[in-house]
N, C-alpha and C positions, 0 to 999 in steps of 0.2 A: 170472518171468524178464524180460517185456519190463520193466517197471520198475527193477529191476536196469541196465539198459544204458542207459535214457535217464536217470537218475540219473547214474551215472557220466561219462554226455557230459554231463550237467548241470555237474557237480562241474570239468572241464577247461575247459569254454566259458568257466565265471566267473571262473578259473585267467587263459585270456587276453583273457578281455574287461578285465580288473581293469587290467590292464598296455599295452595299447595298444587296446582292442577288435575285433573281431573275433569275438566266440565264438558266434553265429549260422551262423557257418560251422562250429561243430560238433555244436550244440545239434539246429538243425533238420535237415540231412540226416538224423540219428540219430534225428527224429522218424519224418519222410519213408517211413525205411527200414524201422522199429521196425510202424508202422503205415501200408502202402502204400494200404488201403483208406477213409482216417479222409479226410473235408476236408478240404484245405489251408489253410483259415481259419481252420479249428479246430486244424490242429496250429501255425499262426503266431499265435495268441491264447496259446496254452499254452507256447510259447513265453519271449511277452512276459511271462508270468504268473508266470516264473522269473526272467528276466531282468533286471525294475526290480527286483526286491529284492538281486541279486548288486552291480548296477551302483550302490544306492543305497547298500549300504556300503562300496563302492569310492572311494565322494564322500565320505563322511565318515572312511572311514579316510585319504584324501587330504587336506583339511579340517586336518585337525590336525597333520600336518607340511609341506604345502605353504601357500605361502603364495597362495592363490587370489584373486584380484581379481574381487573380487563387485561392485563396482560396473557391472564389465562384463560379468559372465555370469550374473548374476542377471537385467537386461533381455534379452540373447542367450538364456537357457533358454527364459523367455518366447515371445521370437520361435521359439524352436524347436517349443516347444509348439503353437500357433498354427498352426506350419509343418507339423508333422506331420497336424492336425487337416486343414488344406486338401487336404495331397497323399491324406490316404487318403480324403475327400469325391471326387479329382480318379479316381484310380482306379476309383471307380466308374461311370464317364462316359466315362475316355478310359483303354485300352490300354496297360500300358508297354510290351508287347512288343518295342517301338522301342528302348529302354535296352540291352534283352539283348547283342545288339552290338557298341552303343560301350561298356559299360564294362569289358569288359576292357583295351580299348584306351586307355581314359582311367585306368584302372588302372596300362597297364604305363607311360604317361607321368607320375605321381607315382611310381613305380618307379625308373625308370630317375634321374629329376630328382634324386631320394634319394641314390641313388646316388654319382651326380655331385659332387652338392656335398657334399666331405666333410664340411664342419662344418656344416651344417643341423640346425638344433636341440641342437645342442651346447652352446651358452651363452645364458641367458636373457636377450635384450635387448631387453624393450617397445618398440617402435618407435612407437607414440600416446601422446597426455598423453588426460587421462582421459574429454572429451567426444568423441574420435573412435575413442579406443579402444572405449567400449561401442555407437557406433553400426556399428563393423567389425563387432566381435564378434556384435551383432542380427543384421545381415545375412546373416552368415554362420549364425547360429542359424535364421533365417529357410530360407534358401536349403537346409543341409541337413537343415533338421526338414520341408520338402518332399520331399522326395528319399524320406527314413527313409517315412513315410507312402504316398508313392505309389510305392515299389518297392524300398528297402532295404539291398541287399547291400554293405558295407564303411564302413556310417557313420560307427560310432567312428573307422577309419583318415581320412574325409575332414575327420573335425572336425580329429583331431590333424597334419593335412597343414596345413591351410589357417590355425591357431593359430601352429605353427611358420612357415610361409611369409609368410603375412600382417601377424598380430600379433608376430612375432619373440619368439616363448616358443620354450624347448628341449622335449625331446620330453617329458622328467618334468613337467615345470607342462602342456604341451599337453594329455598323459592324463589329469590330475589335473581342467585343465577340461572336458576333453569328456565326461567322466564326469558331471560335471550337467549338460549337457544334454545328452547319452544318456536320461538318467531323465526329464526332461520329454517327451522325443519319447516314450520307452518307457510312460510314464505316458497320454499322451494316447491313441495305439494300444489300449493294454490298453484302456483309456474303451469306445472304440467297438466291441473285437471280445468284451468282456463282454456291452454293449446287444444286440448281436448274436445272443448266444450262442455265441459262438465259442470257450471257454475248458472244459475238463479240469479241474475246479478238484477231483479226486482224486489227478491227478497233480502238479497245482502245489503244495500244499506241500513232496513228497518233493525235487520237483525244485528249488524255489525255496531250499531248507536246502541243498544240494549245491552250489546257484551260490554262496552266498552263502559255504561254504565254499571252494571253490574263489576265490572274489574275494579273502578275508583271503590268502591265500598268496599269490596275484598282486601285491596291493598290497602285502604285505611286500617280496616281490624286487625288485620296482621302486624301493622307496622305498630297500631296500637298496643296489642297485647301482647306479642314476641316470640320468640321461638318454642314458649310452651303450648303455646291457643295454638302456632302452626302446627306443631307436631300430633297433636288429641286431631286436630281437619285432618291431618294425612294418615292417620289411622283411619277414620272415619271412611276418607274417602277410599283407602287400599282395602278396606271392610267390604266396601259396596262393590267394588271392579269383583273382587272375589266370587261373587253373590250374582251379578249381572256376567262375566265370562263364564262361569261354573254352569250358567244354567242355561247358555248359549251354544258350550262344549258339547252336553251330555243330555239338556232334556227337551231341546227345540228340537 
């Protein structure tokens, strides 16, 4: 039975991680809850162990009808990889308990910002020519492949916030890129909480078929409906991370 249910939340998570990311917010509660007495390294390894395989056909069904500019998120994966690698070294040393806090707060200000501006991310218009584009897009791989590493919660959304705001992509090219590097930060993680022993690897195939299910459907409706269906999912889903960190921070 308990595989049955974390299956299921497998199959939904890759559903909306596919389409704006986010499905860490359904995956691991479902783990959390499924199994209150298991590690938490070990249920955030098993996880990830589902997760790059959903997220890495997400890239490639993305791949083939968007048009992705690999000049600059091929070095930004990198950096992201890199970035992951450092924040989960930094984790081990220092705390994030200080995050807890502020990121709903830095949550409901990409939120509300969204909001705001109604045509953010609406129309794809590269705002860098191609040597400052791929040094944005590093940094940004950089800065949230630290983050993902040393504490996690709504990374897809900050890649696809900061692509659209920064590099002036729409929300459909933003998810299509942050989906590769999703999978480098995801890839690197799993690296370290495999050496660890931190991985389920009974339950990761049932659940890693399920995500990867769940991602083909995501990646169809997105690619179906376009940068405005994507942009209403990543409200939706920066609505909920709000709602689930807020009440993580302050009333657990």
């Amino acid at each position: 039975m308990e595989w049955i249910v974390v299956t299921l939340a497998s199959l939904l998570a890759g559903f909306v991680d596919a389409i704006v990311g986010g499905g860490g917010l359904i995956l691991l509660p479902a783990l959390f809850a499924t199994f209150p007495s298991a590690p938490p390294a070990t249920l955030l390894g098993t996880n990830k162990s589902a997760s790059v395989w959903g997220t890495s056909m997400a890239t490639w069904q993305y791949s083939r009808r968007v048009q992705i500019r690999w000049r600059a998120m091929l070095p930004a994966a990198l950096a992201g990889f890199a970035g992951a690698f450092a924040g989960a070294w930094a984790v081990t040393v220092i705390s994030p308990d200080f995050l807890r806090r502020l990121l709903p707060a830095v949550l409901l200000a990409v939120l509300l910002y969204t909001l705001a501006k109604k045509d953010l991310g609406r129309h794809h218009v590269p705002r860098f020519a191609e040597k400052a584009e791929w040094l944005a897009a590093s940094l940004i791989g950089l800065t949230v492949g630290f983050y993902d590493g040393f504490f996690g919660p709504g990374t897809g959304s900050f890649f696809v916030f900061l692509f659209v705001r920064l590099l002036g992509y729409d929300f459909l090219n933003a998810s299509a890129s942050a989906k590769l590097l999703n999978v480098a930060t995801n890839i690197a993680a799993l690296i370290l909480f495999t050496a660890k022993g931190h991985v389920w690897w009974h339950f990761a195939l049932p659940l890693a078929v399920a995500n990867v299910a769940g991602s083909l459907l995501g990646t169809h409706m997105a690619l179906k409906h376009g940068a405005g269906f994507v942009r209403w999912i990543f409200i939706f889903v920066v609505g909920a991370l709000i709602l689930k960190t807020g009440y993580d921070a302050f009333l657990r």
